[in-house]
C-alpha positions, 0 to 999 in steps of 0.5 A: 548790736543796734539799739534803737531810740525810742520816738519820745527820746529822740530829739533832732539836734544830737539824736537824744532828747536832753535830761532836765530834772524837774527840780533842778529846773524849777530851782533855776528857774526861780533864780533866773532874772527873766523870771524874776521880770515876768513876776513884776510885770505879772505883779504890776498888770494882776493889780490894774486889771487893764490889759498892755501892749506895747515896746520893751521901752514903754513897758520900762518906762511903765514899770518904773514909773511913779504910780508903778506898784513894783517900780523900786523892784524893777530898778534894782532888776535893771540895774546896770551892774545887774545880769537882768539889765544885760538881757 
């Protein structure tokens, strides 16, 4: 018997396209702390309405700084002893 994959299942690591419900998916994604990092930083730019290019650094530095809108936020998010601040 030889069953064949169809062309939208195959995928190039194990052969087979991998299941992600979108449920479970959106509830980790909700959870996870770059996501949480990408709202803040969204949050922070959505409100100055000036666009930002820069390093990792600089935008640490600008999103916890004094005139910050989500500076306690990004803290508690790069808080050493969080999982977020080992990313």
């Amino acid at each position: 018997m030889s069953l064949q994959i169809p062309k939208d299942l195959q995928a190039y690591r194990y052969g087979i396209d991998a299941y992600q419900n979108p449920e479970i998916l959106k509830a980790m994604n909700e959870i996870a702390p770059e996501f949480r990092l990408l709202e803040l930083i969204d949050e922070h730019f959505n409100e100055r309405k000036v666009e930002w290019s820069g390093k990792a650094s600089a935008l640490d530095t600008e999103l916890i700084g004094e005139h910050s809108n989500v500076s306690s936020q990004t803290r508690t998010l790069f808080d050493p002893t969080t999982v977020a601040a080992r990313i």
